[in-house]
C-alpha positions in Angstrom: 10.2 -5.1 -16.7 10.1 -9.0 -15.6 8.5 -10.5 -18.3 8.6 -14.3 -18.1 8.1 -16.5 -21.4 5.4 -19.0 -20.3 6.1 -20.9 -23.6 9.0 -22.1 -22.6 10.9 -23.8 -19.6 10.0 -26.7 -17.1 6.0 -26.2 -17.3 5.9 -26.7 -12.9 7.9 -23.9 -12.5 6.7 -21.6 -15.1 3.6 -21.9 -13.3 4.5 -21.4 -9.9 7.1 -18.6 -10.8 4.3 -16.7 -12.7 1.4 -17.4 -10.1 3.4 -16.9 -6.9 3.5 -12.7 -7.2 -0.5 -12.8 -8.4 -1.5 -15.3 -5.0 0.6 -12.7 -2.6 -0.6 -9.6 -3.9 -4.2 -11.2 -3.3 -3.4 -12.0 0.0 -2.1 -8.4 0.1 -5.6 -7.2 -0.6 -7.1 -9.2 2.0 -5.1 -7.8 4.6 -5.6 -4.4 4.0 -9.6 -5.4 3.9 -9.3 -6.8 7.1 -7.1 -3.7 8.3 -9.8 -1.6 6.7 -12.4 -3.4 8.8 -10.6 -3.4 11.7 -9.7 0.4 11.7 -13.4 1.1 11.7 -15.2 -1.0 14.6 -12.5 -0.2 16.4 -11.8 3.6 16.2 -15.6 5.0 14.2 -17.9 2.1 16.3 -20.3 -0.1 15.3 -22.5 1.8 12.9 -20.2 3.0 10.7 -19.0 -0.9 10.5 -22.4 -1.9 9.7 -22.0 1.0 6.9 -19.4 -0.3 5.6 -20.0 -4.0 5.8 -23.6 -3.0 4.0 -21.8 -1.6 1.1 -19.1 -4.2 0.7 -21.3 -6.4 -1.6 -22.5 -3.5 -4.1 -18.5 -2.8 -4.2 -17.7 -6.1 -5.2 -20.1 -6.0 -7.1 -19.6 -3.1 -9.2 -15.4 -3.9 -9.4 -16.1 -7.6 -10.9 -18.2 -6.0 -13.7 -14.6 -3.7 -14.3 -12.6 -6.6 -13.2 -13.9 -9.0 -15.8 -13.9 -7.1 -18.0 -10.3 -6.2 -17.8 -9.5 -10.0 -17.3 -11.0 -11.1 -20.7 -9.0 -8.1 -22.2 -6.3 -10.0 -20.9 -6.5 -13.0 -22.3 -6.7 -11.8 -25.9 -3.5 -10.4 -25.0 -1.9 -13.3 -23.8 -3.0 -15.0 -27.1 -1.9 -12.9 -29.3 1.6 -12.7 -27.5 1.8 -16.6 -27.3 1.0 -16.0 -31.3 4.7 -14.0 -32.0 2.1 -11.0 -33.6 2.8 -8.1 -31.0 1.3 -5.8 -33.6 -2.3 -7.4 -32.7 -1.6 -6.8 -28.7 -1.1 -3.2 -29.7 -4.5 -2.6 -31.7 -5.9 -4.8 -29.2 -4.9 -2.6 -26.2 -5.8 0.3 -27.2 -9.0 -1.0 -28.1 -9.9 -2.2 -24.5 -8.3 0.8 -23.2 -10.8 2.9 -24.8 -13.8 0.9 -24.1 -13.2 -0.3 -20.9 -12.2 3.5 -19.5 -15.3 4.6 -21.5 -17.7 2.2 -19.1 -16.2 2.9 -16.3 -15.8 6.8 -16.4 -20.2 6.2 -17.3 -20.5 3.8 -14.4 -18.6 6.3 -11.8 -21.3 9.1 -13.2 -24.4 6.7 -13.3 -23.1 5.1 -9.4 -23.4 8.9 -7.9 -26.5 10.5 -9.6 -28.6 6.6 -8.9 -27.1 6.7 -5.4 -30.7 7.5 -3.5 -32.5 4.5 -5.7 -29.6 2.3 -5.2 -29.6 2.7 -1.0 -33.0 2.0 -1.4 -32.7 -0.9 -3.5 -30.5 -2.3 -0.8 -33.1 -1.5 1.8 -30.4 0.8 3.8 -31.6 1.1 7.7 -32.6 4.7 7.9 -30.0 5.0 10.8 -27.4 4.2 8.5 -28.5 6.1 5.4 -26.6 9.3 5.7 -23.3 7.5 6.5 -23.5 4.5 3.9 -24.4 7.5 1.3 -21.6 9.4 2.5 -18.5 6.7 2.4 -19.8 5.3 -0.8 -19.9 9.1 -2.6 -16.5 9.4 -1.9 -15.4 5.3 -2.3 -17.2 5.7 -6.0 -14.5 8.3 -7.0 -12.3 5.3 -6.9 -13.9 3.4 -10.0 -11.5 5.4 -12.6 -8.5 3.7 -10.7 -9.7 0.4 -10.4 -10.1 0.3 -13.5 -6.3 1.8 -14.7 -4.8 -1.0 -12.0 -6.4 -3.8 -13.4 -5.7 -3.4 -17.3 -2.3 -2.8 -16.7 -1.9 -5.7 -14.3 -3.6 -7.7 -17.0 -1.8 -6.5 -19.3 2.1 -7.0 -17.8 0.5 -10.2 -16.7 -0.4 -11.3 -20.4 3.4 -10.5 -20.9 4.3 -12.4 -18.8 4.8 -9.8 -15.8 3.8 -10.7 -12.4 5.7 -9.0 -9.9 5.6 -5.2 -10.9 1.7 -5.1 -9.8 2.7 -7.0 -6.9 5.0 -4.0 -6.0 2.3 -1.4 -6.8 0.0 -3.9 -4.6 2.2 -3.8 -1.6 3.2 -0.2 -1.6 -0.7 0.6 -1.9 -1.6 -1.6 1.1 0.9 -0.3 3.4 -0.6 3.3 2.2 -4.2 2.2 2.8 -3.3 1.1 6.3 -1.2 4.1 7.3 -3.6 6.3 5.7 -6.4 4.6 7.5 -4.7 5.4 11.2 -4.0 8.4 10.2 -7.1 9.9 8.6 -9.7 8.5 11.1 -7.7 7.8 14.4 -5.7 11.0 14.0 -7.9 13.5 12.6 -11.2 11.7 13.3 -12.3 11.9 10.0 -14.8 8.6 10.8 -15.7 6.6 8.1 -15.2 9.4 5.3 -11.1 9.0 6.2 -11.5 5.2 5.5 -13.1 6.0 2.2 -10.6 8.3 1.6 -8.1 6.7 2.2 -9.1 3.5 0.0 -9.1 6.1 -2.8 -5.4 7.2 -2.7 -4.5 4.1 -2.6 -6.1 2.9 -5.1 -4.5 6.2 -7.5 -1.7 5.1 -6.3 -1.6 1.9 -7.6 -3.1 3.1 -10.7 -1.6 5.9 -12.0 1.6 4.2 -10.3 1.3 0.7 -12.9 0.0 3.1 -15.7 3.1 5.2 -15.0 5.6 2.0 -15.2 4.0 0.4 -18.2 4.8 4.0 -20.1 8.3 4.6 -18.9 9.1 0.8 -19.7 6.6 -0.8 -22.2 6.8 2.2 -24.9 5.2 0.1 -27.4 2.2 -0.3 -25.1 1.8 4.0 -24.8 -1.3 5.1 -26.3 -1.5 7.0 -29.3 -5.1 8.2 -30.4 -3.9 9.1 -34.0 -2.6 5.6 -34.4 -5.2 4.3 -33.0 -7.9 6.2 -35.2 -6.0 4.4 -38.5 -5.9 1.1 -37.5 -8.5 -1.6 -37.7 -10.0 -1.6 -34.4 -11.0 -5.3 -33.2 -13.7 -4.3 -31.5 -15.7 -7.0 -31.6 -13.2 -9.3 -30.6 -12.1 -7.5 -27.2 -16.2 -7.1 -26.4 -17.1 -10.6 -27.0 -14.2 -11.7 -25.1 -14.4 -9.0 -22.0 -18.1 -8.6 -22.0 -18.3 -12.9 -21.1 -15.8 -12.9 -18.7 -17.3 -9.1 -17.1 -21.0 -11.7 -17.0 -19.2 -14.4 -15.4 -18.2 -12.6 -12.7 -21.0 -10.2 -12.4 -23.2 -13.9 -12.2 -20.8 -15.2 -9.7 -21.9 -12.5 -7.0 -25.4 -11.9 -7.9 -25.8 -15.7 -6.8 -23.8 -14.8 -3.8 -25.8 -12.4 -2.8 -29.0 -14.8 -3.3 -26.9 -17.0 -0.8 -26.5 -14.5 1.5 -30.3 -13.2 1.4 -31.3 -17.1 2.4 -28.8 -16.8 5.4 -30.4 -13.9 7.1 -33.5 -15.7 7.0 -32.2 -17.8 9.5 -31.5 -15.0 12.1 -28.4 -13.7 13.6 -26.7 -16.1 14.8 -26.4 -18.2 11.3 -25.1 -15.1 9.7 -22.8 -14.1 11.9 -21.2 -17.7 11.8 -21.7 -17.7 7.8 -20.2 -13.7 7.8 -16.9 -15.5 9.8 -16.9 -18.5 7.9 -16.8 -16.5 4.7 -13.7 -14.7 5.5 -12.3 -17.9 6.4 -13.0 -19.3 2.7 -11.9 -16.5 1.3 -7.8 -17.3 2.4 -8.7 -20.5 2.2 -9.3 -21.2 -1.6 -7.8 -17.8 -2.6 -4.6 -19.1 -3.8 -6.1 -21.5 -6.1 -8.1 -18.9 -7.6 -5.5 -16.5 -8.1 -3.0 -20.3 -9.6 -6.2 -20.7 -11.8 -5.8 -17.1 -13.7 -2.1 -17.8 -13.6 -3.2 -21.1 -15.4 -4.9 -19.2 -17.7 -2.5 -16.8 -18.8 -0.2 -19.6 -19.4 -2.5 -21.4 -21.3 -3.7 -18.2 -23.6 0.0 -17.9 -24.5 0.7 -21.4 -25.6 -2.3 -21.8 -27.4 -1.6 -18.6 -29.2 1.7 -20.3 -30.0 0.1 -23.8 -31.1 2.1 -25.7 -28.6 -1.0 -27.7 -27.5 1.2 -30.2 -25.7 2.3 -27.8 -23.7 -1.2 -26.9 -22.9 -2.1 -30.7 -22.0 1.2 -30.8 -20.2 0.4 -27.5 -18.1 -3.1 -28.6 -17.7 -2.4 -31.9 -15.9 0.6 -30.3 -13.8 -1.7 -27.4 -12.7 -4.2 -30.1 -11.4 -1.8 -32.2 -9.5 -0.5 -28.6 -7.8 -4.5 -27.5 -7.5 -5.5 -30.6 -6.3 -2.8 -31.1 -3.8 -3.3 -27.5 -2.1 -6.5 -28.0 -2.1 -6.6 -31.5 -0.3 -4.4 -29.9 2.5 -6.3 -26.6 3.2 -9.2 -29.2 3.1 -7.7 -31.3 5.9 -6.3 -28.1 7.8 -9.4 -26.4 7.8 -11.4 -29.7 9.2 -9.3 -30.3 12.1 -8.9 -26.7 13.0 -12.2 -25.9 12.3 -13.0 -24.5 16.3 -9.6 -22.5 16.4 -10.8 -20.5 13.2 -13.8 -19.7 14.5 -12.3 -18.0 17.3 -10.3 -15.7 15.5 -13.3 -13.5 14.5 -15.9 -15.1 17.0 -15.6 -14.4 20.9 -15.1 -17.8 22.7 -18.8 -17.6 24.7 -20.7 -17.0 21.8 -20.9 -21.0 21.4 -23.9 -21.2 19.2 -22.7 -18.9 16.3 -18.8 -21.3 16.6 -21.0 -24.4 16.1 -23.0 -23.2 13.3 -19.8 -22.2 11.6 -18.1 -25.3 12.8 -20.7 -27.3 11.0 -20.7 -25.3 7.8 -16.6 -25.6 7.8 -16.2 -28.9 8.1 -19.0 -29.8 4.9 -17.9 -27.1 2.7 -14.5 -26.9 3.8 -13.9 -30.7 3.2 -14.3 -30.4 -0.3 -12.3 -27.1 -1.4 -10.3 -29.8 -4.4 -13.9 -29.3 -5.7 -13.3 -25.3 -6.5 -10.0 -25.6 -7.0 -10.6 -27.8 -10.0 -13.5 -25.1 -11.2 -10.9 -22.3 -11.3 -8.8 -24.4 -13.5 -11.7 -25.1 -15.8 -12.8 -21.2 -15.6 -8.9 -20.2 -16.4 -8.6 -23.0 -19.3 -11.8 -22.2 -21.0 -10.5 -18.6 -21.1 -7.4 -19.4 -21.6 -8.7 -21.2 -25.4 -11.1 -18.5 -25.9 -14.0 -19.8 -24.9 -15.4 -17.4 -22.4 -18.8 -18.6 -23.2 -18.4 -21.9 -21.6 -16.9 -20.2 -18.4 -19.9 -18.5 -18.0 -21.9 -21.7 -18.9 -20.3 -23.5 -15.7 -20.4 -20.0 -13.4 -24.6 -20.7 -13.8 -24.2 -24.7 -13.1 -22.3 -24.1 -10.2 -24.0 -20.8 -9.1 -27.1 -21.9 -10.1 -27.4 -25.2 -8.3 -26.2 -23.8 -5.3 -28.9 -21.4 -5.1 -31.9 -23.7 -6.1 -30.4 -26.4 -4.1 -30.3 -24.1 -1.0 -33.1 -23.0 -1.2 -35.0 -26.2 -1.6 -33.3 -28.3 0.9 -34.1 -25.5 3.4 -36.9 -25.4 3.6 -37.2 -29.0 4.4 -37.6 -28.7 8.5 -34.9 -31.8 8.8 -32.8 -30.3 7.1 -32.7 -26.5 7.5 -29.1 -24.1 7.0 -27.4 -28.0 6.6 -28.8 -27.6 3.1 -27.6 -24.3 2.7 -24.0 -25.3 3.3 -24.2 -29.6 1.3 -25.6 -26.9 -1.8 -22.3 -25.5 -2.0 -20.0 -28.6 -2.5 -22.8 -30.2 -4.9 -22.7 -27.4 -7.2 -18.9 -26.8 -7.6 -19.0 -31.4 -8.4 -21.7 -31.1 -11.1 -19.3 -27.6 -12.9 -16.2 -29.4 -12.6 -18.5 -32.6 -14.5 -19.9 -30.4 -17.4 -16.7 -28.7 -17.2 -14.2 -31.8 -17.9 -16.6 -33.3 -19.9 -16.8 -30.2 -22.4 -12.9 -30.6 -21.6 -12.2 -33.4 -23.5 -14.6 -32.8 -25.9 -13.1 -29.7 -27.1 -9.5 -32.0 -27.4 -11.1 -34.4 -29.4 -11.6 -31.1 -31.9 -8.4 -30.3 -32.5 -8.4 -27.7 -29.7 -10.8 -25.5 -32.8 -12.6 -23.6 -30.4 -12.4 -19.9 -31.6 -11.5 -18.5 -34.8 -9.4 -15.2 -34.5 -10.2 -12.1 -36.4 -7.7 -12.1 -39.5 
């Protein structure tokens, strides 16, 4: 195993070193989204792409609740580790092994018998409602694995380990993508061979990084009568997951408010904001995936009391942030017309205007949530999950009331849909500096560690 020290070393290049692997297995993931998409309109047809597209947000959904959970796991870990007391990682993995598996072996159950209310819920076209209940039965089976990927890649991450779920990453996208041709073009499985597909790939980079951390990381393998005679921190890991598992959850519930304003406006406004929304997505993905690198490295050094090293990191990891950000910014400005055209058809001029417009306001200001990811990553990072929650509803919640206030003004219209966003990600990064320096002034005493 790779595991990198982020303690120690030229602070720059501990950071980029460590985030690198984590920003290209995300963009990993997208591809094999986009592959996903595209094998589906192009060889299943239009319904079954309105089926899937229908049930991407309940998906996302459902996996951030897993996902954030597994990602406040992680930084216990990485604290604990920065600390020198490997003993504590131990209790404190099997702890969040058992009670993360538990929720999401009860979710997977609770998703398939509340599948008819859910579809519902979602209003489902009637059309549609036999296929969307179909791929998501089978895409549900996939929770279990989800789950085993991202607590091991949280946990090699909190050691330090980047690139061995990068590996798992890439080896399960090239499988989704061969599996997708190969299930629905070859044996016309339809949209049941995508979901299927998404599935073994997902076990395989589950069971696959569940596999590795056993054969290398013995000290990590679980051992249920160890683990029944120690002191189980329980209400450490839950404090900890359960905040970060609500920031995330909040993050796209106020999506999804976004998104229910947008249709309002009719089709041609979400169509532009449906391309536009892929577009932000590898725009600003690398700094998210830098600002839970940023966090990791923070977690470990505070864990080690090197909070110089944490001010050091945290200026550095702005510069790089803001940087990135100023250039994607600028990039995505002057090319806003070209990126419309890779997922819009050059006639359809009214829906590349709309997304033109919405690019170049929201676009021009990316530095905003780059900065944000680095406040959500540092807040974690000195165990204060609380206050990365506390920013997810300022910047979440402005946004929404924002949008929907300015409108409804007639002069104003979707324009105050898209000056919402940018607004809300300045007044988090405000409270979120501001609660910054605050917390220096302390002494860095934010959290108090079970003894």
């Amino acid at each position: 195993m790779m595991n990198h020290d982020l303690t120690e070393g030229n602070v720059t290049k501990s950071l980029l070193y460590f985030a690198m692997p984590m920003i290209l297995g995300n963009l990993l993931q997208q591809c094999y989204n986009i592959a996903d998409t595209w094998v589906v309109g192009k060889f299943v047809g239009a319904q079954a792409l309105a089926a899937a597209g229908s049930s991407y947000a309940l998906m996302t959904f459902l996996n951030s609740l897993l996902i954030g959970l597994c990602m406040g796991s992680g930084a216990v870990f990485s604290y604990y580790i920065g600390k020198g007391d490997r003993g504590r990682v131990k209790i404190c993995a099997q702890t969040s092994f058992v009670m993360i598996g538990v929720m999401a072996v009860v979710l997977s159950i609770a998703v398939q018998c509340l599948m008819h209310p859910i579809l519902l819920l979602l209003r489902t076209p009637e059309e549609l409602y036999g296929m969307t209940r179909d791929y998501l039965a089978i895409v549900f089976c996939g929770i279990i694995f989800i789950f085993l990927y991202n607590y091991y890649a949280f946990l090699l991450r909190a050691l330090g380990n980047s690139v061995t779920p990068l590996y798992l990453l890439g080896a399960a996208s090239v499988l989704n993508i061969g599996l997708d041709l190969y299930f629905v073009r070859s044996l016309g499985w339809g949209l049941q061979g995508a979901a299927a597909a998404t599935v073994i790939s997902q076990a395989v980079s589950g069971l696959g990084l569940g596999i590795c951390v056993w054969r290398k990381e013995p000290r990590f393998r679980f051992s249920l009568r160890g683990f029944l005679r120690e002191e189980k921190p329980v209400g450490e890991i839950c404090r900890y997951s359960l905040m970060t598992s609500m920031q995330q959850s909040v993050m796209n519930f106020g999506i999804l408010m976004v998104q229910s304003l947008v249709n309002s406006f009719g089709a041609a406004v979400m169509a532009a904001f449906a391309a536009t929304v892929k577009i932000d997505t590898f725009a600003y993905m690398p700094a998210q995936e830098f600002g839970n690198a940023y966090s990791i490295f923070i977690s470990q050094n505070y864990g080690a009391g090197k909070t110089e090293r944490v001010k050091q990191g945290t200026g550095r990891a702005m510069t790089v942030s803001a940087v990135f950000c100023g250039i994607v910014s600028v990039l995505v400005f002057v090319l806003a017309r070209f990126l419309m055209l890779v997922f819009v058809e050059e006639g359809e001029t009214e829906i590349i205007e709309i997304g033109m417009q919405y690019l170049r306001i929201e676009g021009a200001f990316y530095v905003g949530i780059g900065i944000l990811f680095l406040l959500y990553g540092y807040f974690r990072g000195v165990n204060r999950p609380g206050v990365s929650l506390v920013l997810t509803v300022v910047s979440l919640g402005t946004r929404v009331a924002l949008a929907y206030l300015l409108a409804a003004v007639p002069k104003i219209g979707v324009l105050g849909i898209w000056w919402a966003i940018p607004i809300g990600w300045a007044l988090a990064d405000a409270t979120g500096l501001v609660l910054m320096r605050r917390g220096r002034e302390s002494g860095y005493a934010f959290w108090q560690p079970e003894k």
